[in-house]
C-alpha positions in Angstrom: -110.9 -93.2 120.0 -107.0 -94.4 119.2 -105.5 -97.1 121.4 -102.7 -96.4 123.3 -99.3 -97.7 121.7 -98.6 -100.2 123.9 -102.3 -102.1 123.8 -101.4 -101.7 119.6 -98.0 -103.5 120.6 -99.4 -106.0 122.6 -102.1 -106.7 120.0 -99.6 -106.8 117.1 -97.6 -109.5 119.4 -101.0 -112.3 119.6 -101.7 -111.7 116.4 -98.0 -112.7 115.3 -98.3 -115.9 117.9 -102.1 -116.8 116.5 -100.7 -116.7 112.7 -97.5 -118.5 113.4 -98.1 -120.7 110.6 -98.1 -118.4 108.3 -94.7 -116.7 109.0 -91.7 -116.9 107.0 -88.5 -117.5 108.4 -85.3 -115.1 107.7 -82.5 -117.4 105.9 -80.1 -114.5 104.6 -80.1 -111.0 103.4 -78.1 -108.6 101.8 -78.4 -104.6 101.0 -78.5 -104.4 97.5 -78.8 -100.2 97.7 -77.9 -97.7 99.9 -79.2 -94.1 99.3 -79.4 -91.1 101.1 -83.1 -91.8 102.5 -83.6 -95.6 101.0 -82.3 -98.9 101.4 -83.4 -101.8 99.3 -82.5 -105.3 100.9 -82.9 -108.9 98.9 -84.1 -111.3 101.4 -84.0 -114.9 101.2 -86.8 -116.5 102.9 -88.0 -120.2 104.1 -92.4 -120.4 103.6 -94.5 -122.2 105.3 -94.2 -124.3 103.0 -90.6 -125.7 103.4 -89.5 -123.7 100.1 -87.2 -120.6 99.4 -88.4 -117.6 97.9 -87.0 -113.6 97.7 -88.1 -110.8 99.3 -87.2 -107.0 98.1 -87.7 -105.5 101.0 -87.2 -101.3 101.0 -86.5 -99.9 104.3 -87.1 -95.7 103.9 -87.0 -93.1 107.5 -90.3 -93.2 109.4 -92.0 -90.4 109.1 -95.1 -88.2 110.7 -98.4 -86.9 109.5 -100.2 -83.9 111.1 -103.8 -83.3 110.5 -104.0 -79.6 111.7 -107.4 -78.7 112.1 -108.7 -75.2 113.8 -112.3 -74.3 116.3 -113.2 -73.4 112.9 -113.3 -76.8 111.3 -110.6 -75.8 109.3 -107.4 -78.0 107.4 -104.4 -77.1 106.9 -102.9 -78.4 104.0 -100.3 -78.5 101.5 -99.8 -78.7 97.8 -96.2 -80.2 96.9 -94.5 -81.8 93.7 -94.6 -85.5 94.5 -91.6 -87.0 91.8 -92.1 -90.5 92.3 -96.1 -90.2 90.7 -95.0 -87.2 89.1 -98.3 -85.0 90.2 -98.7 -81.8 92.4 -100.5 -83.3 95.6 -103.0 -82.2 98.2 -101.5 -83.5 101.5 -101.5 -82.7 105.4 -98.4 -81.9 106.8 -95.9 -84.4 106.7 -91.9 -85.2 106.9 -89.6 -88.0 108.0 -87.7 -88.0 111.8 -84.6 -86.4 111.9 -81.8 -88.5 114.0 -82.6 -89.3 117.5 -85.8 -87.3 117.3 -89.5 -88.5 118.4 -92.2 -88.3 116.6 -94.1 -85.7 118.4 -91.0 -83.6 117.8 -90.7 -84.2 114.4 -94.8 -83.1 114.3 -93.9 -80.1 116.1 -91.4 -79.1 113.9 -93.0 -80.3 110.6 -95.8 -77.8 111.4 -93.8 -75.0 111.5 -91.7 -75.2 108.4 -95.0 -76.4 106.1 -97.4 -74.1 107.6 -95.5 -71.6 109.8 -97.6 -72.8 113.1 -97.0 -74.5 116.1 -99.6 -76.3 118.0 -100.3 -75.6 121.4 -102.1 -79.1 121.5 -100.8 -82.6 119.8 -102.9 -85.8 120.1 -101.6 -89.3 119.0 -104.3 -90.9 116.6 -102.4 -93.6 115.5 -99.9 -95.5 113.4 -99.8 -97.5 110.2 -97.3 -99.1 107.9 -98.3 -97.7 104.4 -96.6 -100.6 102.1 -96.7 -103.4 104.0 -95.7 -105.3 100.9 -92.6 -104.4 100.3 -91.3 -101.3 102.9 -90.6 -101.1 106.7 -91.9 -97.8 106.6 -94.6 -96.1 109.5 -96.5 -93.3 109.5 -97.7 -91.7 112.9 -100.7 -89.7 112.7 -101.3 -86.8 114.8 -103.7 -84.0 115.6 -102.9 -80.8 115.8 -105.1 -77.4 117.4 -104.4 -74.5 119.1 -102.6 -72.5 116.9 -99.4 -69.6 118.0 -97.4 -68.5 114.5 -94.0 -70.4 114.2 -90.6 -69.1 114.5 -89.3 -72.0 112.5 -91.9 -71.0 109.7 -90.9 -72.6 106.3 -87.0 -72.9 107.3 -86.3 -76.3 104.6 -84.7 -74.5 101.7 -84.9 -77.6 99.7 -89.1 -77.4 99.6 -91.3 -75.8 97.4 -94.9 -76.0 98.7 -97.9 -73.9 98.8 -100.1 -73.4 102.3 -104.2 -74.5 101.3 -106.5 -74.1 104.1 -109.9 -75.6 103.7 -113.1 -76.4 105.4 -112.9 -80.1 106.5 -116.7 -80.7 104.9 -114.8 -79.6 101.5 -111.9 -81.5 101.7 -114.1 -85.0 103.1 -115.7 -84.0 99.6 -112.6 -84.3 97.8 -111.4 -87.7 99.7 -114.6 -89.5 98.8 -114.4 -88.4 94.8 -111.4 -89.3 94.8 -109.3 -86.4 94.1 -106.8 -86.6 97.3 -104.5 -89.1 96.8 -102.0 -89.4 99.6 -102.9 -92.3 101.7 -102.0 -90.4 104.6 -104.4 -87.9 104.5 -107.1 -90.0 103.4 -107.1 -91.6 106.9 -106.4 -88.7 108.7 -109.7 -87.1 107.2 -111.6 -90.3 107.4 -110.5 -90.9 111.2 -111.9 -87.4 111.8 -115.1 -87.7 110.1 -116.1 -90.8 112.3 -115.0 -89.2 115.5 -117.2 -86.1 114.8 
């Protein structure tokens, strides 16, 4: 069962005091680029240590997963053109929060434009940062049942994606021979599989 957000919080907050020593210390930054979804920032840090060392630090919109599942065990998914690895992927339902919008609004709507449904119930699984190396960027996870069709249904002009509904036992299959890719819906599936 997910913890609510604020135990996570609190938990994120001893961790930080219990590891102080190994926390770097902020000395200067500056944005380096400044795109439409992206910005890059070189960040000078202080080390434990004592010494100075840079950072590239890329902070992109937060964003939403939802792992839509029916009584019938089963997903709904899409298949998308993913530029950056420059493959067609297999993917839940994703997109990144509009302006002043919550998360569970941005699942909401997410699940009508990718696969023209709107769910009658949203549960909160959890969060996760999926480059803590290098980005700023979080993912919330929810899950998504009973289904009513969408009015927004497939509204974002700009995407080109095809619907795939599967049985979950098929694509668990697919997750643990490695042919799902998306780190997102690799923990979606594997959250669901231990809470069966």
């Amino acid at each position: 069962m997910s913890q609510p957000q604020d135990y996570q919080q609190d938990n994120q907050q001893d961790n930080q005091i219990a590891n102080k020593h190994l926390i770097e210390t902020l000395v200067s930054k500056k944005i380096v680029y400044q795109g439409k979804y992206v910005t890059t920032e070189e960040q000078t840090v202080r080390q434990p240590d004592g010494k100075e060392a840079i950072r590239e630090i890329v902070t992109p919109p937060n964003a939403v997963g939802i792992f839509a599942i029916d009584p019938n065990e089963t997903v709904y998914l899409v298949l998308q053109y993913r530029p950056a690895i420059g493959q067609v992927t297999l993917e839940i339902p994703a997109g990144i929060l509009d302006p002043g919008e919550l998360p569970r609004e941005t699942a909401i709507r997410e699940c009508g434009e990718e696969i023209g449904l709107t769910p009658g119930k949203l549960d909160f699984l959890f969060s996760y940062y999926h480059s803590v190396g290098f980005s700023t960027g979080k993912i919330d996870i929810f899950r998504a049942t009973d289904f009513t069709p969408a009015v927004n249904a497939h509204t974002d002009p700009s995407e080109f994606l095809e619907v795939v509904k599967l049985p979950f036992e098929t694509l668990y299959q697919k997750c643990i021979h490695g042919e799902i890719v998306d780190s997102k819906t690799l923990l979606a599936v594997f959250w669901h599989r231990q809470s069966i």
